[in-house]
DOZAZA-601275 format. One record per residue (C-alpha): residue number from 0; x, y, z. Coordinates in steps of 0.1 Angstrom, whole numbers. Example, Ala and Ser with C-alpha at 12.3 -4.5 7.8 and 13.67 -1.06 7.14 Angstrom:
<atoms>
    nr       X       Y       Z
     0     123     -45      78
     1     137     -11      71
</atoms>
This chain:
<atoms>
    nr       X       Y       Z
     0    1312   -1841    -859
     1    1286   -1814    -874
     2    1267   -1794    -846
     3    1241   -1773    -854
     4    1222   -1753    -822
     5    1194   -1723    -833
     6    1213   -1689    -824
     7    1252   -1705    -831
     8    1276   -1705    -852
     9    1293   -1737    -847
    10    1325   -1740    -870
    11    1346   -1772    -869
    12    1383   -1778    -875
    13    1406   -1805    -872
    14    1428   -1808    -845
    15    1458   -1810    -870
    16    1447   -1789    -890
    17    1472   -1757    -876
    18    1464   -1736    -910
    19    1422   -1729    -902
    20    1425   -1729    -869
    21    1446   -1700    -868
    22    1423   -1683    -895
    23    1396   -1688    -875
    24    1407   -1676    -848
    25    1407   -1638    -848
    26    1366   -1638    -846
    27    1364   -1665    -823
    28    1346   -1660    -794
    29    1342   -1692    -776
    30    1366   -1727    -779
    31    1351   -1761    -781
    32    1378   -1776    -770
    33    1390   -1813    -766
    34    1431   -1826    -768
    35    1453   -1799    -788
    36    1472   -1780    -768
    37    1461   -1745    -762
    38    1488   -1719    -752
    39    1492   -1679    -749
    40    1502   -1675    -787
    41    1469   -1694    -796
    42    1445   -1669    -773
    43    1467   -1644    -784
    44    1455   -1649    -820
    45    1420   -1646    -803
    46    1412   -1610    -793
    47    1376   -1616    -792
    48    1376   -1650    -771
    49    1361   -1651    -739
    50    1352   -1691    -732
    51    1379   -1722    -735
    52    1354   -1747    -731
    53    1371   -1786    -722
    54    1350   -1809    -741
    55    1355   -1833    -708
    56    1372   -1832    -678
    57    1406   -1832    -683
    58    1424   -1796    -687
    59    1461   -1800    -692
    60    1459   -1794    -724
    61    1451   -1756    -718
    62    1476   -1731    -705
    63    1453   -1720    -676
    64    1473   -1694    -667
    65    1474   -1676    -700
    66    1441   -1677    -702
    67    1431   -1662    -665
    68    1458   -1635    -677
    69    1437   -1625    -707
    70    1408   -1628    -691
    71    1393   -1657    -706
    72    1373   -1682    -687
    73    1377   -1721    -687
    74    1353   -1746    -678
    75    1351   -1783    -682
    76    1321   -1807    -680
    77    1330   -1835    -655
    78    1309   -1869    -661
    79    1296   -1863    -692
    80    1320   -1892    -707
    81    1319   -1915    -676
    82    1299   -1941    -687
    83    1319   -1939    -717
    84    1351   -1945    -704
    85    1340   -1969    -676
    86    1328   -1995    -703
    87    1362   -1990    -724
    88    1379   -1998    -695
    89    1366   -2024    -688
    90    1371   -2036    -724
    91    1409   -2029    -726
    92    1409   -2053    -690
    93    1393   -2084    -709
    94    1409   -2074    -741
    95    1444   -2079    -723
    96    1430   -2110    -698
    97    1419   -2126    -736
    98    1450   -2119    -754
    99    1424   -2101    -781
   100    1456   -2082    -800
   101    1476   -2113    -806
   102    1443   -2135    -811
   103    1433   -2109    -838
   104    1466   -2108    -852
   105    1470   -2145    -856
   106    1436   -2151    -874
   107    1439   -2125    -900
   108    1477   -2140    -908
   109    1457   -2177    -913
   110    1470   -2196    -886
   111    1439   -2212    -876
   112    1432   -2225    -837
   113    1460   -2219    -813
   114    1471   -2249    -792
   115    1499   -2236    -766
   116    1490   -2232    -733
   117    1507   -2202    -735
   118    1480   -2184    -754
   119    1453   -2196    -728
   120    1429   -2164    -719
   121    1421   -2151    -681
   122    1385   -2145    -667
   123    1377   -2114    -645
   124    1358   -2132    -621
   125    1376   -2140    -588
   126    1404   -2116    -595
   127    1413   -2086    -577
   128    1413   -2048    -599
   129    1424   -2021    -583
   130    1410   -1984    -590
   131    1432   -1954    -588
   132    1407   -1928    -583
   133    1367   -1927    -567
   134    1352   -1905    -589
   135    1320   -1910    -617
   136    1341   -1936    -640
   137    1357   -1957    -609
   138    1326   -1961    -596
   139    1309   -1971    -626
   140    1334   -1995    -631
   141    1334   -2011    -595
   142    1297   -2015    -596
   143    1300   -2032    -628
   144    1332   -2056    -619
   145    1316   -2064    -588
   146    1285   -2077    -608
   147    1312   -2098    -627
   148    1327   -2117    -596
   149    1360   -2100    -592
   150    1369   -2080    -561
   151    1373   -2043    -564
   152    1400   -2023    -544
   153    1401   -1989    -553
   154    1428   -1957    -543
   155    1416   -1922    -537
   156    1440   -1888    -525
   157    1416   -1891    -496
   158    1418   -1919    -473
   159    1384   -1935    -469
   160    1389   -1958    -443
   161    1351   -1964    -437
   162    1352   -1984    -468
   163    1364   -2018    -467
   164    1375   -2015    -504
   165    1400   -1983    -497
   166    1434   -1988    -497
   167    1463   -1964    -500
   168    1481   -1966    -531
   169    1514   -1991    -524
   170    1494   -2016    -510
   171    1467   -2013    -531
   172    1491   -2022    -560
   173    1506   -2049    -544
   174    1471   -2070    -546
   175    1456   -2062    -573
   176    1456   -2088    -606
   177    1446   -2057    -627
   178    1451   -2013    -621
   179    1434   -1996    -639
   180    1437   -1954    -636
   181    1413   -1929    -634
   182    1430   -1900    -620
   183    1436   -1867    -635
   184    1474   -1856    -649
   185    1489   -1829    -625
   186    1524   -1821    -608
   187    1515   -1850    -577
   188    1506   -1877    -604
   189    1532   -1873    -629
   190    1547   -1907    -631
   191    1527   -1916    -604
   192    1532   -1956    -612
   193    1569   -1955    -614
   194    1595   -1983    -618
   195    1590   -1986    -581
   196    1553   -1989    -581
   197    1553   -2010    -614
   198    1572   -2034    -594
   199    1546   -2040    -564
   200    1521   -2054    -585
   201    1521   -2095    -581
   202    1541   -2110    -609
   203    1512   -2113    -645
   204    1490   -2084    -633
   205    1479   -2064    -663
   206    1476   -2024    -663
   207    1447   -2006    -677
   208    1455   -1963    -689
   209    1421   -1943    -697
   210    1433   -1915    -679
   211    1466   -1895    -689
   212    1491   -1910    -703
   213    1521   -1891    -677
   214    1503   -1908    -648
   215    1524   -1939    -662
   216    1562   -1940    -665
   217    1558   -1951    -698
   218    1595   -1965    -700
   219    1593   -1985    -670
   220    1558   -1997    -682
   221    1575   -2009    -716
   222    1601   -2028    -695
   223    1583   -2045    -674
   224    1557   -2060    -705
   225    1591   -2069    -724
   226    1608   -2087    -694
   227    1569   -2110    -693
   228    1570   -2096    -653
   229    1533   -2077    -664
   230    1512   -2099    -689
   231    1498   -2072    -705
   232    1483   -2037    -708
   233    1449   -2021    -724
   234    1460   -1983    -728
   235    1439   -1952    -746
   236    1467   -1928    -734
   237    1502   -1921    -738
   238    1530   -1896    -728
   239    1536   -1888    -764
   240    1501   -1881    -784
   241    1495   -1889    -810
   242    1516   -1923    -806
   243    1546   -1923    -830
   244    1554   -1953    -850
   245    1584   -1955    -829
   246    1566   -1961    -798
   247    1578   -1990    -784
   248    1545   -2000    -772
   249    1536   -2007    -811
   250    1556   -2039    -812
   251    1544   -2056    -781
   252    1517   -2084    -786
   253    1507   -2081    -753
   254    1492   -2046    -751
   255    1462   -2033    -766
   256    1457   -1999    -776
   257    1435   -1970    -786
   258    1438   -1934    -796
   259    1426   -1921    -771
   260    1391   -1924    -779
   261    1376   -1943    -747
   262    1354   -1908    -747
   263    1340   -1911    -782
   264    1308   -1922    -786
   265    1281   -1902    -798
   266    1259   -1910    -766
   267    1291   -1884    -753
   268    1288   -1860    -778
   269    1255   -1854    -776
   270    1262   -1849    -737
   271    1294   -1824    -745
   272    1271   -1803    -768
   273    1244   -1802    -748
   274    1266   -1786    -715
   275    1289   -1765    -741
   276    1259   -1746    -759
   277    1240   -1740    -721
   278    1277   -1722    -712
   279    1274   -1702    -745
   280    1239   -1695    -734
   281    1246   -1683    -696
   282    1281   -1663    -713
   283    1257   -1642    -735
   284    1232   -1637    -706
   285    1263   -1630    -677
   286    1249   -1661    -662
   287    1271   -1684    -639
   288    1287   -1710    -660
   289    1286   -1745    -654
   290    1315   -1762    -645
   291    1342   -1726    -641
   292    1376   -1739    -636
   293    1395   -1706    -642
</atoms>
């Protein structure tokens, strides 16, 4: 998307495309940054780069340590995509409770109204979805489920046992109709859901990924949909991005999926630029930057 700001110059690139980036790297002084991975070699190819800046939260995808080596600060905008995310997720959850991918697939190949009971839809309202995470896009979310009749649990690294809704994670999973993740990717939550957590949740609960795809044994995800133990899935994210044909998730009718765009809108965009060209701003002027993670 095409950014212009009085006193920058703002150069895009594709993420695939490896060829410009690299030549544009060498007078680079500040990254706008959003998935491709960013490693040593890349800064390297940077002498004159002195801001990573995450377009989001997320910063995984950055070698952090490379970068606090060279000198380079990183900083992220946490919440700018919240609302974002929160209403995708909530689509992926009634896209799965409706069946939307196989409904979709069915009336574009002609087959006219569906009469097995098998393809009969769920409602949200007097289920139970449980949150992994309490931060901007959880509670969104819960505020906005609990306006729609279902019953909101919700998971957090600290317990909150003030709040009727806390839970820690295991038993959280084991009543919840619907998960849905909104937790960052690090060492502690790689895998978090594991064949062993997959298996807590009640027999036709669904799983919702807007997160990180690692959070998510991915394999023990895919064999629990193909076994009919889970009903379904909505998922933006994956271990492997982006998802190759081979994925196994590609041939399930019961999942739904995106490209991990539950961020792009241009409501976000507008937010990203808007907190990235302030940090430009306080870096010329040796202000303190918004949002410093390294």
């Amino acid at each position: 998307m095409d950014y212009d700001e009085p006193g920058l110059d703002v150069v895009g690139c594709s993420e695939q495309d490896d060829e410009r980036f690299f030549e544009l790297l060498p007078d680079t002084e500040v990254i706008w940054h959003v998935l491709r991975p960013l490693t040593g070699a890349d800064m390297d190819r940077a002498p004159k780069l002195r801001l990573i800046q995450k377009l989001g939260t997320g910063v995984n995808t950055i070698d952090l340590d490379a970068a606090a080596e060279r000198g380079i600060a990183v900083a992220n905008m946490p919440g700018q995509n919240a609302r974002a995310v929160a209403e995708t997720s909530l689509l992926l959850m009634l896209s799965a409770l409706r069946r939307l991918a196989t409904f979709d697939r069915l009336t574009r190949e002609g087959h006219g109204w569906p009469a097995e009971r098998s393809m009969v839809g769920g409602e949200l309202a007097g289920r139970t979805v449980g949150l992994l995470g309490s931060g901007e896009i959880a509670t969104l979310l819960r505020g906005t489920l609990e306006a729609m009749g279902a019953r909101v649990l919700f998971t957090s690294r600290t317990p909150r046992p003030h709040d009727p809704a806390w839970r820690p994670l295991d038993d959280l999973l084991r009543a919840s109709d619907i998960v849905s993740v909104h937790i960052p990717l690090t060492d502690e939550t790689h895998h978090l859901l594991d064949r062993r957590r997959l298996a807590l949740l009640p027999p036709g609960a669904i799983v919702v990924n807007t997160a990180r795809g690692a959070v998510i044994d991915e394999a023990a995800l895919v064999d629990a949909l193909t076994s009919g133990r889970l009903a379904g899935a909505g998922l933006d994210v994956f271990e492997e991005e982006p998802v190759p044909a081979s994925n196994p998730l590609n041939a399930l009718d019961n999942v739904v999926l995106m490209p991990h765009v539950a961020w792009l809108t241009r409501e976000t965009w507008d937010r990203y630029f808007k907190v990235a060209a302030e940090n430009v701003r306080r870096l010329t002027t040796g202000d303190p930057l918004l949002h410093r993670v390294r």
